[in-house]
C-alpha positions as CSV (number, residue, x, y, z in Angstrom):
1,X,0.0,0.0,0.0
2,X,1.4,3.8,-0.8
3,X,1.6,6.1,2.2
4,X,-1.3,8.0,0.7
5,X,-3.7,5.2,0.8
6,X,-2.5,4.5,4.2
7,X,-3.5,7.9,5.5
8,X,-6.9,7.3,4.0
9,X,-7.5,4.1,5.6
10,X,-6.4,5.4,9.0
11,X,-8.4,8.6,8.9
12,X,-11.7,6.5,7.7
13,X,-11.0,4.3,11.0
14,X,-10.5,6.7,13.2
15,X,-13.3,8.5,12.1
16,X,-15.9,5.2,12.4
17,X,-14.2,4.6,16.1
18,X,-15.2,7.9,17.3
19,X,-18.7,7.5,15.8
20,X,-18.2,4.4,17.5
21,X,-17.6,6.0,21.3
22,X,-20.7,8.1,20.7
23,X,-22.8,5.9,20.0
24,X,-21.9,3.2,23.1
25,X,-21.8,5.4,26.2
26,X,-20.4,2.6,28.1
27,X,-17.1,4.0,26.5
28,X,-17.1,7.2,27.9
29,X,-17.0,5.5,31.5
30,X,-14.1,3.4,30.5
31,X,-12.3,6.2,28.8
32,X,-13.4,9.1,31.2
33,X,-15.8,8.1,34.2
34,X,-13.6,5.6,35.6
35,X,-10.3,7.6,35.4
36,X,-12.0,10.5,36.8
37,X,-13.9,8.4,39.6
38,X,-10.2,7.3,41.1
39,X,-8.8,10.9,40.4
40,X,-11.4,12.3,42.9
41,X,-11.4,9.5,45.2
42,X,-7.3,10.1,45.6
43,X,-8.1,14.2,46.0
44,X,-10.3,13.4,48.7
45,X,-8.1,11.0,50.3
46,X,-4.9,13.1,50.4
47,X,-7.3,16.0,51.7
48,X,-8.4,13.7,54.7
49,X,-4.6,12.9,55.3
50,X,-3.2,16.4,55.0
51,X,-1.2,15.8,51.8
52,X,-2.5,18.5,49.3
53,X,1.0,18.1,47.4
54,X,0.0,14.8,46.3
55,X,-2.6,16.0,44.2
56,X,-1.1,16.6,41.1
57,X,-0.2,12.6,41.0
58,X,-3.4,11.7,41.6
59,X,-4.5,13.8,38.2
60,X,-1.3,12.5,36.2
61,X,-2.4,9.1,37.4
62,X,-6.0,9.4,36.2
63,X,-4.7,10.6,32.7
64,X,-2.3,7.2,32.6
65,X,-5.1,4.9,33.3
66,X,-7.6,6.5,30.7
67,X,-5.2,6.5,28.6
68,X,-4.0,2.6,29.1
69,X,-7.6,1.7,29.4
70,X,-8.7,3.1,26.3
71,X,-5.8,1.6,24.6
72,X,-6.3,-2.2,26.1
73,X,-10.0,-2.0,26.1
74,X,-10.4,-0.8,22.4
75,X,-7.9,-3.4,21.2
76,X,-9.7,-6.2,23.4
77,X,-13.2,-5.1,22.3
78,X,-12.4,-4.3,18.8
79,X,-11.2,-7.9,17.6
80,X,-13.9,-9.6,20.1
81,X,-16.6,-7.9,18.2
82,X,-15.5,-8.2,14.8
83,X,-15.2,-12.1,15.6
84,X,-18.3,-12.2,16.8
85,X,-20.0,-10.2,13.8
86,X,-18.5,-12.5,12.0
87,X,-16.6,-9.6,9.9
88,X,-13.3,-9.8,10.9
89,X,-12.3,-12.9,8.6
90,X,-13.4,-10.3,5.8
91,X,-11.3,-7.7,7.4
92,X,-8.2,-10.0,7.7
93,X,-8.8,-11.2,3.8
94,X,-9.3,-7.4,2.2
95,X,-6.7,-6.0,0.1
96,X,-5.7,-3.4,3.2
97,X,-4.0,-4.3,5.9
98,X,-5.8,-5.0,8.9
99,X,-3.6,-3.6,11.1
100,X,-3.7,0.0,9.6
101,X,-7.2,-0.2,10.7
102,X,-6.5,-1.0,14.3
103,X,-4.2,1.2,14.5
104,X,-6.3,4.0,13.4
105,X,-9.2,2.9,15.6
106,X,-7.1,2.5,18.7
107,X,-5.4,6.3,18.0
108,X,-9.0,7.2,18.1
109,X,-8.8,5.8,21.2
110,X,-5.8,7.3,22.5
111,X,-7.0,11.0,21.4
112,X,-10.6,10.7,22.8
113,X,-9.4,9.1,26.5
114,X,-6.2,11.5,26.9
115,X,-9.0,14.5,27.6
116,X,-9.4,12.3,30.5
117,X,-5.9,14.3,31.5
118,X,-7.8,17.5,30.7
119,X,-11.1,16.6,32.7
120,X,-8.9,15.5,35.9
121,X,-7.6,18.5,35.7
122,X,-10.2,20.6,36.1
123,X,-12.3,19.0,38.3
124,X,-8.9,18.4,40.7
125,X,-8.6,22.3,40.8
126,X,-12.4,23.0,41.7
127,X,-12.1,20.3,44.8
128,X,-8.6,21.3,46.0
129,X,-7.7,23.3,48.2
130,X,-4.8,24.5,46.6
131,X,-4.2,25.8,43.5
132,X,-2.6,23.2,40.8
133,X,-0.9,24.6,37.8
134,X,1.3,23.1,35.6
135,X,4.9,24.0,35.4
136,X,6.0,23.4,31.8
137,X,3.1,23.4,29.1
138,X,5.3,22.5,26.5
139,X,6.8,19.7,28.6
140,X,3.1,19.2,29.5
141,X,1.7,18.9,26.0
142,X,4.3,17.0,24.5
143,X,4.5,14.4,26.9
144,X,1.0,13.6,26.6
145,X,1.1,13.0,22.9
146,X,4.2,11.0,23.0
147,X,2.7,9.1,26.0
148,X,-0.2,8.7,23.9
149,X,1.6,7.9,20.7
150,X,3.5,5.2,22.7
151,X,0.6,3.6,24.4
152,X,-0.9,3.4,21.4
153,X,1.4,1.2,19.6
154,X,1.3,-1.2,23.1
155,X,-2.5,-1.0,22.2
156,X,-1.8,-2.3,18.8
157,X,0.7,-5.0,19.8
158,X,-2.1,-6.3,22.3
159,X,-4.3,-6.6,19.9
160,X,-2.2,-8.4,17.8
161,X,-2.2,-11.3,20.2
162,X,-6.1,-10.2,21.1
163,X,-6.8,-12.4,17.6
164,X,-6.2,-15.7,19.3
165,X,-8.7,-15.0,22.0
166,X,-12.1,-16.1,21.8
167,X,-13.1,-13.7,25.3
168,X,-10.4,-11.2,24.4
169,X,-11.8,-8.5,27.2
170,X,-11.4,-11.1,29.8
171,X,-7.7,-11.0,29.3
172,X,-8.1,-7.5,29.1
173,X,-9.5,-7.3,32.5
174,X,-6.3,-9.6,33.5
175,X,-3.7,-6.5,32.3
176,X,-5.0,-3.7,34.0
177,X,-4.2,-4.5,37.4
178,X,-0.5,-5.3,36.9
179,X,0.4,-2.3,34.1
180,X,-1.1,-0.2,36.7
181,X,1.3,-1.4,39.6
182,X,4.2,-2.3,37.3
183,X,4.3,2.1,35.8
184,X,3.9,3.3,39.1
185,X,0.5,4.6,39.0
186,X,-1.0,2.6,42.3
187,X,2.3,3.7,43.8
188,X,6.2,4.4,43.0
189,X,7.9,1.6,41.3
190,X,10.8,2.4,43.4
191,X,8.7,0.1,46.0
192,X,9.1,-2.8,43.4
193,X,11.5,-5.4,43.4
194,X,14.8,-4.8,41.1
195,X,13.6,-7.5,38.6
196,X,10.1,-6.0,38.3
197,X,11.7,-2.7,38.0
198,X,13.5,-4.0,34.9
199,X,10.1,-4.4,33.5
200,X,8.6,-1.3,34.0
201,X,10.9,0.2,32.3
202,X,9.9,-0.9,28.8
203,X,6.2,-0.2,30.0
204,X,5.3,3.3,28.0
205,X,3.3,4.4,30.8
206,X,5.7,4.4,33.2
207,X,7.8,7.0,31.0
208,X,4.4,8.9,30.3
209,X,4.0,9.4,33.9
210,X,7.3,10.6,34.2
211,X,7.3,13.2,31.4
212,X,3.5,14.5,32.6
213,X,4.8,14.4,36.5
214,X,7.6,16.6,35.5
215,X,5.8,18.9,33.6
216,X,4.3,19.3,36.7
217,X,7.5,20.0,38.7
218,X,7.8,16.8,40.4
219,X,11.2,15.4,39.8
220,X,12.2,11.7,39.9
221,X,15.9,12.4,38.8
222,X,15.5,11.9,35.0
223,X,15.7,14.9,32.5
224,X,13.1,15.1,30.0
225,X,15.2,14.6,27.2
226,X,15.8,11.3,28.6
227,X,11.8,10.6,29.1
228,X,11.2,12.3,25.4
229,X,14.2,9.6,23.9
230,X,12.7,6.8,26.0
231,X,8.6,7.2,24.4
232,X,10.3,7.9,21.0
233,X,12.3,4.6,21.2
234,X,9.3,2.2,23.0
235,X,6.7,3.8,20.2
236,X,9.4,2.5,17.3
237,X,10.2,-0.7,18.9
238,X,6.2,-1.8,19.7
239,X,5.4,-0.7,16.2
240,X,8.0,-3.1,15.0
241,X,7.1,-5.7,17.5
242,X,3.5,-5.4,16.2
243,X,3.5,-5.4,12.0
244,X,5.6,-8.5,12.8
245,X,3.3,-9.8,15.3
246,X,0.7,-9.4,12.9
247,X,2.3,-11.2,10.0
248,X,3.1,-14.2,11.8
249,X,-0.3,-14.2,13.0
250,X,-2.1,-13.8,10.1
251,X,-0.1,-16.1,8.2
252,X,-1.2,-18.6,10.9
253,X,-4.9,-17.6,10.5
254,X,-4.9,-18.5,6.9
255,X,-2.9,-21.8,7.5
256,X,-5.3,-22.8,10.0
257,X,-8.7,-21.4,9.3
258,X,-9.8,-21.0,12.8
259,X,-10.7,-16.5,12.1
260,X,-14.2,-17.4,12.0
261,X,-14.8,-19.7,15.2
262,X,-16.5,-17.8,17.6
């Protein structure tokens, strides 16, 4: 496929995945409500325990798991209702690549849920005491789009190995927990033994978390040219990792014929 063509396939999937999130308003929840809902349960909880400077992580760690959830959800549900529809043999079989349309579905995704950041936000500074501001917009901006550039390429290369699953959002419900303590959202990975530390570290929220808690003005001692390199390098590497996942999984499907068992 040209580069042109590409585009076109990506912008008509993104476009039918945010048609999509209208039309279901269970995705709003997953995307917005539920990100939200922890956000002002932490607020309240650092207010009770005196601890108004530990608000601005509970925002940054509302954006993360909108973001995350968006991504695994979307990839989960995607391929679990095109299987059952019975379409996604014919998506698999058409002339475009499949994955050019997950991928523009799950950046639909990635856009909607990272106003969950934005929402968070707001709602943190009407029910604080203090006043939150961010410290570096710039730093603030563009680590949220190369956080969600980066989780969306982990959201493709799940849903690469999503295909093989029959109940694809129970596995999904399986990976939330764990990315959530392994990027230090639940609390800092520095609590983590040094062989699960290894593995946060190729985790792209753990690095988006980073980036937005600097931004911020909370320092954990990396600069953000490091935490820029570091998204830049995970979003090439799972992009990799998934076309190739895809190929050997598609060339697979066709071998074995098992696409349209539901």
């Amino acid at each position: 496929m040209s580069p042109r063509s590409i585009v076109r396939v990506m912008k008509t999937a993104y476009r039918c995945q945010v048609q999509e999130f209208v039309l279901r308003p269970h995705y709003f929840y997953i995307m917005v409500g539920q990100p939200v809902f922890f956000m002002a349960l932490s607020v309240f909880l650092f207010r009770h325990a005196g601890r108004e400077d530990l608000v601005p992580c509970s925002v940054i760690g509302a954006g993360i798991i909108g973001i995350w959830n968006a991504n695994l959800f979307s990839s989960g549900m995607i391929v679990e209702r095109e299987r059952r529809d019975g379409t996604l043999l014919f998506l698999v079989a058409s002339p475009t690549d499949a994955i050019w349309v997950l991928l523009g579905r799950s950046l639909a995704n990635s856009t909607v849920s990272a106003c969950s950041v934005i929402i968070a936000l707001l709602l943190a500074a009407s029910i604080a005491q203090q006043a939150i501001s961010v410290a570096d917009y710039v730093l603030f901006l563009v680590s949220l789009l190369m956080t969600v550039g980066a989780v969306t390429a982990l959201g493709l290369l799940a849903g690469c190995t999503f295909v093989w699953f029959r109940q694809a959002l129970r596995v999904v419900g399986l990976m939330n927990w764990p990315a959530y303590i392994l990027s230090g959202v639940m609390f800092p990975i520095s609590y983590l033994p040094v062989a699960l530390r290894a593995v946060s570290y190729i985790l792209a929220p753990t690095w988006g978390l980073m980036g937005l808690r600097a931004s911020f003005g909370i320092s954990e001692g990396m600069s953000p040219v490091t935490i820029a390199a570091s998204l830049g390098i995970l979003t090439c590497v799972y992009m990799c990792l998934a076309y190739h996942s895809y190929r050997l999984v598609l060339d697979r499907i066709r071998a074995e014929g098992r696409l349209a068992e539901w």
